[in-house]
C-alpha positions in Angstrom: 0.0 0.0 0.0 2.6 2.3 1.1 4.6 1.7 -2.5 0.9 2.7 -4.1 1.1 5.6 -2.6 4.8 6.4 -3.5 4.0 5.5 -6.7 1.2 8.1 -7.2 3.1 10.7 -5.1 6.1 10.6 -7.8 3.5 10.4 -10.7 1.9 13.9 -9.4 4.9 15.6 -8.7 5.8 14.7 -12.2 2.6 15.4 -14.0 3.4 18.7 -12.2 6.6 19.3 -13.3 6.1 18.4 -17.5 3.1 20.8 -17.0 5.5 23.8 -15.6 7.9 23.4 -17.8 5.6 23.0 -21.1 3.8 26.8 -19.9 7.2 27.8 -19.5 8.5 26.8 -22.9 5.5 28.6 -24.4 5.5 31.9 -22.5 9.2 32.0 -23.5 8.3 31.8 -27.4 5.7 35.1 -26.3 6.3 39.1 -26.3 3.8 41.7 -24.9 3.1 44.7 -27.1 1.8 47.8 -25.7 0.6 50.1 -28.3 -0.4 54.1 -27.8 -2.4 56.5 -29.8 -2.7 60.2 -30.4 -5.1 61.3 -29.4 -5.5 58.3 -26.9 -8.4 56.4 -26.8 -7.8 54.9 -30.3 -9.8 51.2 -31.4 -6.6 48.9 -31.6 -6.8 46.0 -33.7 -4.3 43.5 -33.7 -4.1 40.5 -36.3 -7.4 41.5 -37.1 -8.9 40.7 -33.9 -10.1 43.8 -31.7 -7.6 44.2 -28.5 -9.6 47.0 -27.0 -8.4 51.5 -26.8 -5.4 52.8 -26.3 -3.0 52.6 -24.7 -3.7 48.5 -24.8 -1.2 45.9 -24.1 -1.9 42.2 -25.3 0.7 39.2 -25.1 1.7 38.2 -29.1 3.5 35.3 -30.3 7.4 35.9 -30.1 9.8 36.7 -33.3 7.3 37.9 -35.4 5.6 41.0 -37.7 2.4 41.7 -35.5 -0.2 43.6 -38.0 -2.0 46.6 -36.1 -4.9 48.7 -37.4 -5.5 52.0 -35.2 -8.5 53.9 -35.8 -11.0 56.5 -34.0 -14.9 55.7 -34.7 -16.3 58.6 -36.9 -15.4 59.8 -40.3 -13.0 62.9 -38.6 -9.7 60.5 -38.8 -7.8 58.7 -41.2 -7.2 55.2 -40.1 -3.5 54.1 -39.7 -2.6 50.7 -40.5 1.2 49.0 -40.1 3.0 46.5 -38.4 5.5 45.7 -35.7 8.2 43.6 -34.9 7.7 41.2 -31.1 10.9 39.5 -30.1 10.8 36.8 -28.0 10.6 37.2 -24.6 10.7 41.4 -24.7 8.6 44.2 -24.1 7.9 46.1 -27.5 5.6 49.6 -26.8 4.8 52.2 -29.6 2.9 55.3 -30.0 0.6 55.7 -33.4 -0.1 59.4 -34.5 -3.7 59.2 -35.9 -4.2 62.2 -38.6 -7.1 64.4 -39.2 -8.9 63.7 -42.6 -8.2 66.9 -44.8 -8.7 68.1 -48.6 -5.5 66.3 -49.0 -6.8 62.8 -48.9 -7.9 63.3 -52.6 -4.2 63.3 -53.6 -4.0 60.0 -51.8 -5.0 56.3 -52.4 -5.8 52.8 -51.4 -3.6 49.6 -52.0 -5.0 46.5 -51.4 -2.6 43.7 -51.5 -4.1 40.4 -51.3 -3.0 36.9 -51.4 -3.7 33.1 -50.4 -0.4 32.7 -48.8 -0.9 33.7 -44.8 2.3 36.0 -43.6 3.5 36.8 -46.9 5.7 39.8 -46.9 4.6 43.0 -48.9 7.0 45.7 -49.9 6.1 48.7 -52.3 9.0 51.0 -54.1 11.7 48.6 -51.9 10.0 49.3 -48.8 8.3 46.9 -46.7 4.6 47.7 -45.6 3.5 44.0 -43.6 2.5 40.9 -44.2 -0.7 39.3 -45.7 -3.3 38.2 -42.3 -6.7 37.2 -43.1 -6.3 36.7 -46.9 -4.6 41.1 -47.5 -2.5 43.5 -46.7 -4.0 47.5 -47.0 -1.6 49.9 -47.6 -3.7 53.6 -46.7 -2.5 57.1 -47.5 -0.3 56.2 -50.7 1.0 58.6 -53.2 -1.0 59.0 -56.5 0.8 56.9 -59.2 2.7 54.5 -60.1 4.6 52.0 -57.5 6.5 48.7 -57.6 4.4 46.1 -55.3 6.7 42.9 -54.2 4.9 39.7 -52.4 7.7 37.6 -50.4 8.4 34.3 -48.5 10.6 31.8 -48.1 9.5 28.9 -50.2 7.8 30.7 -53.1 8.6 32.5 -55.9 8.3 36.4 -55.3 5.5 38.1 -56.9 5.9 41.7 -58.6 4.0 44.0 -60.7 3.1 47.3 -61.3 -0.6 49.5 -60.0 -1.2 52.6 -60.8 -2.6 54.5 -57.6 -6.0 56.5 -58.1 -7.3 58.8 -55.2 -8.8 57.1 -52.7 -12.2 58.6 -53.1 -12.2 57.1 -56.8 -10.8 53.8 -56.8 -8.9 51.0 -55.0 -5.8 49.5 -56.6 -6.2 45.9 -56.0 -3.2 43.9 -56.2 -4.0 40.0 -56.2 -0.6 37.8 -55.8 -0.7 34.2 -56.9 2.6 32.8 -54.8 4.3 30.0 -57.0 5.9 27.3 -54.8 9.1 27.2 -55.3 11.2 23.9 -57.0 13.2 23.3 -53.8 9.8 23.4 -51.5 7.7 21.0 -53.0 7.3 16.9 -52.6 6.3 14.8 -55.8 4.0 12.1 -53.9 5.0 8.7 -55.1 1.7 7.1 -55.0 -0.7 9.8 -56.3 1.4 12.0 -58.1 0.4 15.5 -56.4 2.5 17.6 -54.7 2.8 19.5 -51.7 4.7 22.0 -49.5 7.2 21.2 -47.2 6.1 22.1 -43.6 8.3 24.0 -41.6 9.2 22.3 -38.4 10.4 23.2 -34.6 12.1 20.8 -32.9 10.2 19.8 -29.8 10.7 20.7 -26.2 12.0 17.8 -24.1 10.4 18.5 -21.3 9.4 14.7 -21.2 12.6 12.7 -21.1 12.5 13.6 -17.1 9.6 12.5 -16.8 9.8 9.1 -18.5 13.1 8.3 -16.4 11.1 9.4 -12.8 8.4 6.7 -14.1 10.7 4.2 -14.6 12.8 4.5 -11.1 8.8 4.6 -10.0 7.7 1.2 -11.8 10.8 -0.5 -10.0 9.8 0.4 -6.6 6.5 -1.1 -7.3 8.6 -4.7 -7.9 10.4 -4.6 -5.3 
């Protein structure tokens, strides 16, 4: 009875221990963002999902372009749209100017860059803008004319082409990216013929080789 007992002791205190360690592998992998507005009071949206007014802080996967939309309710303000980079582990704060709408927006326009590739990276004239969340990328506030619009990432083919920009109150230059996978990224199946990409991986946290060797010493208790 008394070996039972030891037996489940050990089990707990190692069920305890894989579960600590698995939460702290993850909140390792995370970043906190703390975004500002001006005026304050701003909606925040982050990754398309609404994170509530400014100043807002939310916790955001680590090592990684965070897309942000900032925007006060009302037809007064232009909304401002952008991104931000979250290491790892860190503390990342900003502060977003939100502009008053004037007569200048008609010398202004819309870019809408979308694409069926999730976290695509979009650049226009050499500059880069974001990355494609939720199927697009919108690029406010851009000069009339003509601009060079490239889609990234690693594994495909990059996309470029050409838009001519109309003011905003006219039109929406709509860019529409069809990624190519690239030769090196995809797997001929042998059976059916189709192909595939290659999935990045992560190697996994061994947080349970510990665990399997406290279960063993535990099992040989039990024999005794």
């Amino acid at each position: 009875m008394r070996k039972q007992i030891f037996v489940m002791v050990i089990c707990l205190c190692i069920l305890t221990a894989v579960g600590t360690a698995a939460v702290a592998a993850m909140e390792s992998n995370e970043g906190r963002l703390t975004i500002n507005s001006e005026p304050n009071g701003a909606d925040v949206w982050v990754s398309g999902n609404f994170a509530g007014y400014a100043p807002v802080s939310v916790i955001v996967p680590g090592d990684a372009m965070i897309n942000l939309r900032v925007e006060i309710p009302g037809n007064t303000y232009d909304v401002w749209r952008g991104s931000a980079y979250v290491p790892a582990g860190q503390d990342v704060s900003m502060t977003v100017p939100v502009s008053k709408k004037t007569e200048h927006s008609k010398e202004f326009g819309i870019v809408v860059v979308s694409s069926g590739v999730e976290d695509a990276e979009v650049y226009m004239d050499n500059s880069y803008y974001g990355t494609i969340s939720g199927g697009s990328l919108s690029m406010d506030n851009t000069k009339l004319g003509l601009h060079y619009v490239q889609v990234k990432k690693n594994g495909y083919e990059d996309y470029a082409t050409m838009v001519d920009v109309k003011p905003k109150n006219l039109a929406t230059a709509n860019v529409v990216a069809d990624l190519k996978l690239t030769s090196s990224a995809v797997v001929t199946s042998a059976t059916t013929g189709s192909t595939v990409p290659v999935a990045p991986t992560k190697a996994p946290v061994c947080v349970l080789l510990p665990a399997l060797a406290l279960l063993g010493a535990a099992a040989a208790v039990v024999r005794r």
